[in-house]
C-alpha positions as CSV (number, residue, x, y, z in Angstrom):
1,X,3.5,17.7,23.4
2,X,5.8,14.4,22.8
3,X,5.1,12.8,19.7
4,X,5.3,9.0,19.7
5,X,6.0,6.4,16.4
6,X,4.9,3.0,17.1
7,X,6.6,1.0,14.3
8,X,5.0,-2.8,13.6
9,X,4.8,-5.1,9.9
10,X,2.8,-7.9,9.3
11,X,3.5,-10.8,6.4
12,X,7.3,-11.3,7.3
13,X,7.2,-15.1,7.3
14,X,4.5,-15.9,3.7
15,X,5.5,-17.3,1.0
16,X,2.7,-14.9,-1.5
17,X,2.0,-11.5,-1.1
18,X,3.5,-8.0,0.1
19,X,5.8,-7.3,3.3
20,X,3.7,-4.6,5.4
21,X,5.1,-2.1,7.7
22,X,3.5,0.9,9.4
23,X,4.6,3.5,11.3
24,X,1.7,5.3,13.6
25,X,2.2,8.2,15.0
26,X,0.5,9.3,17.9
27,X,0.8,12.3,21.0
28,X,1.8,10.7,23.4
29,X,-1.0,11.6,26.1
30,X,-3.5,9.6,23.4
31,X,-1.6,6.2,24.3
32,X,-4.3,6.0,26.9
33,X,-7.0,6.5,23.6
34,X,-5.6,3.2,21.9
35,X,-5.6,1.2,25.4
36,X,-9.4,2.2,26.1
37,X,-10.1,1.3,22.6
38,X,-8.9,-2.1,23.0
39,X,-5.5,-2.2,20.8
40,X,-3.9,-4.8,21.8
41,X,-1.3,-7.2,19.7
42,X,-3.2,-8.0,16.3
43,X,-2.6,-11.7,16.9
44,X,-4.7,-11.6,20.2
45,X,-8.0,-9.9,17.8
46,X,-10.0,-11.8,15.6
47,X,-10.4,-10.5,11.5
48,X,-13.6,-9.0,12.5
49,X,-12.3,-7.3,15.7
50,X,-9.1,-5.6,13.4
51,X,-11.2,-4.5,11.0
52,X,-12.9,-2.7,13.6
53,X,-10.5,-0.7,15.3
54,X,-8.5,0.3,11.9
55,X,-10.6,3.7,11.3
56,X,-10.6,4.0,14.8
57,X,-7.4,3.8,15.6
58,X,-6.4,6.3,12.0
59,X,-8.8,8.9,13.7
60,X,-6.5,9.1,17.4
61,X,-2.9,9.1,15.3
62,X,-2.1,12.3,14.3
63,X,-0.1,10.9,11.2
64,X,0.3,7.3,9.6
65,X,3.0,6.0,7.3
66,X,2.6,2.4,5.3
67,X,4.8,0.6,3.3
68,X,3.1,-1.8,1.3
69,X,7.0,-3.9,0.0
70,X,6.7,-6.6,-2.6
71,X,7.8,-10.0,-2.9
72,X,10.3,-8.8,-5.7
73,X,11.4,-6.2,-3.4
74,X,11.8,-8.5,-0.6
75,X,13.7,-11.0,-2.6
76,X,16.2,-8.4,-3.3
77,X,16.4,-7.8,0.0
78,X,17.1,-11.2,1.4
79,X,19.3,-11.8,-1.4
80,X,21.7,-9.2,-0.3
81,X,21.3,-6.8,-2.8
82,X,22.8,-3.2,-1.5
83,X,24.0,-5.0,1.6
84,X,20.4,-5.8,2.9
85,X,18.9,-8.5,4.3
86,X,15.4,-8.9,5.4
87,X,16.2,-6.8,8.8
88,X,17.8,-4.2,7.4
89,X,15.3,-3.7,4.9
90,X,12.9,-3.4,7.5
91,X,15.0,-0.6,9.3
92,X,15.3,1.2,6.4
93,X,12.2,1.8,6.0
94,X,11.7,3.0,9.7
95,X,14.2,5.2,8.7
96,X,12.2,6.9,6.4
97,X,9.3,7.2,8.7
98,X,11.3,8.5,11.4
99,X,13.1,11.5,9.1
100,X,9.7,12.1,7.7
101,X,7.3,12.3,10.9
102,X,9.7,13.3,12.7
103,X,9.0,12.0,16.3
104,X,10.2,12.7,19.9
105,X,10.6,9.1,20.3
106,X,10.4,6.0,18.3
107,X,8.9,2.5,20.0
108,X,9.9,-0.6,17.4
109,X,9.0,-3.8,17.9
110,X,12.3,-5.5,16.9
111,X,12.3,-8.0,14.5
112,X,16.5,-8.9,14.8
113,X,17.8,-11.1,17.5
114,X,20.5,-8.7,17.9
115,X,18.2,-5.5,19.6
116,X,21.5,-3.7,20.2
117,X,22.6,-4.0,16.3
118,X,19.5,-2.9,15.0
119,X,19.3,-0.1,17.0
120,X,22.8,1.6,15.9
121,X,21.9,0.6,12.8
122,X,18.6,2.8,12.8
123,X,20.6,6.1,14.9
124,X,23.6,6.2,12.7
125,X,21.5,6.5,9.5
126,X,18.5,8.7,10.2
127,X,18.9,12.1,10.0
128,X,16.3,13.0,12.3
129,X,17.6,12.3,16.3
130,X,14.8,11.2,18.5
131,X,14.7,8.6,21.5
132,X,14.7,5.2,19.9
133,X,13.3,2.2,22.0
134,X,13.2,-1.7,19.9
135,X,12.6,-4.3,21.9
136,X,10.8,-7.7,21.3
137,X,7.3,-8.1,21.9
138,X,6.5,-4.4,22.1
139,X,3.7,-4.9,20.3
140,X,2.2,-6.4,23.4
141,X,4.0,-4.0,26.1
142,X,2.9,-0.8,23.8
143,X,-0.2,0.2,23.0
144,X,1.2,2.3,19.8
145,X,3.0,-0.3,19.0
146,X,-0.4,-2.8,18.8
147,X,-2.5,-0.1,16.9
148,X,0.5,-0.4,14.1
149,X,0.5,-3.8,14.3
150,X,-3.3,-3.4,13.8
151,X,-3.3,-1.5,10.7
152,X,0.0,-3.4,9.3
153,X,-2.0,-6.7,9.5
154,X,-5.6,-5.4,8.0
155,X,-3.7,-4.0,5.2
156,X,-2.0,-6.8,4.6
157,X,-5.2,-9.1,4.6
158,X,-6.4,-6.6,2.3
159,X,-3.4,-6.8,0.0
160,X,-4.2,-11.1,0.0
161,X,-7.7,-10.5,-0.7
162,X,-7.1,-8.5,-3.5
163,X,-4.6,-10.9,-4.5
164,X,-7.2,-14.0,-4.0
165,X,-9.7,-12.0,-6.1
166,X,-8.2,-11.6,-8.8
167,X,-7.0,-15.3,-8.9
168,X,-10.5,-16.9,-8.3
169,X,-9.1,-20.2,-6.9
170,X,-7.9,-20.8,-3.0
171,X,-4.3,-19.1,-2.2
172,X,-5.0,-19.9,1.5
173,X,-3.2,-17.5,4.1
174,X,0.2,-17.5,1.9
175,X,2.0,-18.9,4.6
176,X,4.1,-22.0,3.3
177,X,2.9,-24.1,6.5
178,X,-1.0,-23.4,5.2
179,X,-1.9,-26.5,3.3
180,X,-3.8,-24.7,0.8
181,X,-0.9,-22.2,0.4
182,X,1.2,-25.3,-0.1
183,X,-0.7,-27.1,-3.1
184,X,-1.2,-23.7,-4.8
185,X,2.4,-22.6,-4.3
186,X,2.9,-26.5,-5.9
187,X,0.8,-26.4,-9.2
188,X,1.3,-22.4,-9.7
189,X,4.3,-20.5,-9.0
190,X,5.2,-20.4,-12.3
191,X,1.7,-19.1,-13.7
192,X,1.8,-16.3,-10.8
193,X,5.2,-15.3,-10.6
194,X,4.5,-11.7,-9.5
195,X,2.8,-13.0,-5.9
196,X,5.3,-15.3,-4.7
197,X,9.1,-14.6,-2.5
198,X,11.2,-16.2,-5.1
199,X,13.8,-16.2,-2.5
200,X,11.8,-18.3,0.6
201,X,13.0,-21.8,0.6
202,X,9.5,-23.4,0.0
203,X,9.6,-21.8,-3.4
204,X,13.4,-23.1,-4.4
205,X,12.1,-26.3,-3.5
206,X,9.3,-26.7,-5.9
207,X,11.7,-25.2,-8.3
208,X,14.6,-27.8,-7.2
209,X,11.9,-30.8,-7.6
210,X,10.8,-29.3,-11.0
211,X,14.0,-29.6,-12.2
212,X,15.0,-33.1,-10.2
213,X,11.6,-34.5,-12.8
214,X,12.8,-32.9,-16.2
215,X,16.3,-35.0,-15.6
216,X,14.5,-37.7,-14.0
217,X,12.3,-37.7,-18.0
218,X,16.0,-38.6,-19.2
């Protein structure tokens, strides 16, 4: 039996909300499961179709790992602390999948430019040796790596919801280019400070432009 991690995230690119990356981890003679049941790249599947295949696809993988990583986290991340960045952060926490399920091999859908980086990266560091595979887009060439990228995104969309009910006024998506995302982000990232990626240039701007009015009051 070879045991196969498909590692995918979801919400790398919002503005609100939590950073979401799972690890699945499947035997590898289920791949064909996943395919028949229609996991495919979560951006190709509607809300309704995701929601769908998520208990589906938890019932074929013999083991599932999420991290659910903040905006604070993320910010410390991105702003260098421990050496990170947003990549390595990322890797990191494959890492910990990979020396906790311990797989045969590892398929990553790579989300650094530099593939070759970010695999040496991930094999000097995890204690665990197994066959490591990133490349881009494996999210559409895998089918283990879809079904993560299935459960990574209708966690996340959980994650908003329960972010958008308990602020009972439109967030949007949380992605800066969403308009609605954009005038909330503009009248309330001070009043929800906890939701937002302090570090993501849409939200140093509104800052910056706060600041530009109080000396403009002068």
């Amino acid at each position: 039996m070879t045991l196969v991690l498909g590692v995918e995230e979801a919400g790398r690119g919002p503005v609100i909300g939590p950073l979401v990356v799972v690890g699945l981890l499947v035997d590898e003679d289920d791949e064909e499961k996943l395919r028949a049941l229609g996991a495919k790249d979560s951006k190709m599947l509607t809300p309704k179709q995701r929601e769908g295949l998520f208990d589906k696809i938890l019932k074929i993988a013999k083991q599932k790992k999420i991290f659910i990583i903040t905006p604070a986290e993320i910010d410390r991340a991105v702003n260098g602390e421990g050496g990170l960045n947003l990549n390595w952060l990322e890797a990191q926490k494959t890492i910990q999948m990979i020396d906790e399920l311990k797989p045969d091999k590892v398929i990553i859908d790579c989300p650094s430019n530099n593939i070759k980086a970010y695999n040496s990266y991930i094999e000097s560091r995890t204690t665990h040796k197994c066959e490591i595979v990133a490349e881009h887009k494996a999210d559409v060439n895998y089918p283990i790596v879809s079904a993560a990228s299935i459960i990574a995104k209708v966690t996340r969309d959980r994650e908003i919801a329960k972010i958008q009910q308990k602020i009972k006024e439109p967030i949007g998506s949380g992605y800066p280019a969403d308009p609605i995302t954009a005038e909330f982000l503009k009248k309330h990232h001070k009043k929800y400070p906890e939701i937002f990626r302090k570090s993501w240039q849409s939200y140093i701007s509104q800052i910056q432009e706060k600041k530009q009015k109080k000396l403009g009051d002068f």
